[in-house]
Every structure is written in C-alpha cells, then in structure tokens.
C-alpha positions in Angstrom: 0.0 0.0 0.0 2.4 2.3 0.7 5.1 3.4 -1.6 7.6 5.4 0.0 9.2 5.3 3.1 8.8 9.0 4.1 5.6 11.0 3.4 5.8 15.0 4.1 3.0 16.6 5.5 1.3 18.2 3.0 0.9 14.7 1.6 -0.7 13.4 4.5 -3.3 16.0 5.0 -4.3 15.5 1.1 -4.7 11.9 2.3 -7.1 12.7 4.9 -8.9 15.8 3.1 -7.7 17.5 6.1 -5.7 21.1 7.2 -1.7 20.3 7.7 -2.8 22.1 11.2 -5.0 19.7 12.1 -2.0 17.2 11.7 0.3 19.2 13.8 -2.4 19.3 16.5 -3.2 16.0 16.0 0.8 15.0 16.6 0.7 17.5 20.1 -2.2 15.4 21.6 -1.6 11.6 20.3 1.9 10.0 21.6 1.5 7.6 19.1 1.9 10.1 16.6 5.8 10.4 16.5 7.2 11.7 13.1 10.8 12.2 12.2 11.9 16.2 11.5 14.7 16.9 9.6 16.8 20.5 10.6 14.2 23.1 9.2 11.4 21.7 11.2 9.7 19.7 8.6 7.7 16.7 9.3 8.2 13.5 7.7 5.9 10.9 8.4 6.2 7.1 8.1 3.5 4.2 6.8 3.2 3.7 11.1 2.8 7.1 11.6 0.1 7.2 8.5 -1.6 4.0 10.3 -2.0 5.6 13.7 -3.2 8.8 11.8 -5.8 6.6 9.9 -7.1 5.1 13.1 -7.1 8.1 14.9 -8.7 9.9 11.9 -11.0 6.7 12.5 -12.0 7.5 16.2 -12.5 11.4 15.5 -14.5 11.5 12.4 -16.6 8.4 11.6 -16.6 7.3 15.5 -17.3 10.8 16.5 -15.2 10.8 19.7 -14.0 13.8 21.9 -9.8 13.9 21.3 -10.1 12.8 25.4 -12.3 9.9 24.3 -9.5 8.3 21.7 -6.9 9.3 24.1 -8.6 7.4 26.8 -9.9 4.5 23.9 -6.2 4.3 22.6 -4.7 3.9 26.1 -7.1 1.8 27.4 -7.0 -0.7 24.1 -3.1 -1.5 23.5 -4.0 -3.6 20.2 -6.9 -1.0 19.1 -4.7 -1.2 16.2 -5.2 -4.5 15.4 -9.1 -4.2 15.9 -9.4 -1.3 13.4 -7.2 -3.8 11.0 -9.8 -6.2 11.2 -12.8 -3.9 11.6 -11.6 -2.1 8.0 -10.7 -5.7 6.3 -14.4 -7.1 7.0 -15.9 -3.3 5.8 -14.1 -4.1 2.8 -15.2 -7.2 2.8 -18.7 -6.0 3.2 -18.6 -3.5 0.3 -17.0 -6.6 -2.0 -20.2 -8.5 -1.2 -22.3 -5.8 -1.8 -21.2 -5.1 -4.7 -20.8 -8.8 -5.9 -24.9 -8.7 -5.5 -25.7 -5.6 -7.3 -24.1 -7.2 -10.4 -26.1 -10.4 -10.0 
C-alpha cells in the first residue's frame, strides 16, 4: 500500500482531506503520533505514523469521539490497532459483497 518510506505533510493531509494544522495538532495530543523532523522543522511521516493517523482519523471522524475519548480508547485498548485492522478488512469485505450482489 504504501510506496515510500517517508511522506511529508502536505501529503498526508491531502490523504485525509484535512488542514496540515490539524495534523500538527493531531501530533501535540496523540503520543503515538511520533514523526521524524529533519533540521528546518519539517515533518516527515512514516506508513506507522500514517496508520495511527488513519485510526485516529477513525476514532475522530466516523466514531465521533472527543480527542479525550481516543486518548482514553487508545490507552485503554493497547491492540486498538489491530481491531481497526480487522474492523476495515471485514468493511471491505462487506462493500466486495455488496457489490458482488448488485451485479447479479
């Protein structure tokens, strides 16, 4: 899925449809959230850090919870990551099926 090692910011935010601010924010109140910065300041984010951004995104948006809700979800659920994993494979799973029947 992922084809580089290093994504800056500004790709990232496209990703989500988001503000680069809301990243940065994002980064200040999730310790998960850890990307490398070079000299200058700029962020650099890896396919982890784009994973924990995807779940978070995931808690926030479709889940509707408070940041102090995920924090507490995320800290409280060590492998939260590997629910959402399976959570997303059987929604894709789901739309597959879906669309299997529409084209019988």
């Amino acid at each position: 899925l992922f084809k580089k090692q290093y994504y800056a910011i500004g790709e990232v935010a496209a990703m989500f449809r988001v503000n680069q601010s809301l990243i940065r924010y994002w980064e200040t109140e999730f310790d998960i959230l850890k990307p490398k910065k070079n000299r200058k300041g700029d962020r650099f984010f890896r396919p982890v850090d784009v994973k924990n951004l995807v779940l978070i995104h995931d808690l926030l948006r479709r889940r509707k919870f408070t940041i102090e809700g995920a924090k507490e979800y995320l800290k409280k659920n060590k492998n939260a990551e590997e629910k959402f994993a399976v959570i997303q494979s059987l929604e894709n799973l789901k739309s597959f099926l879906l669309q299997l029947k529409t084209e019988l």
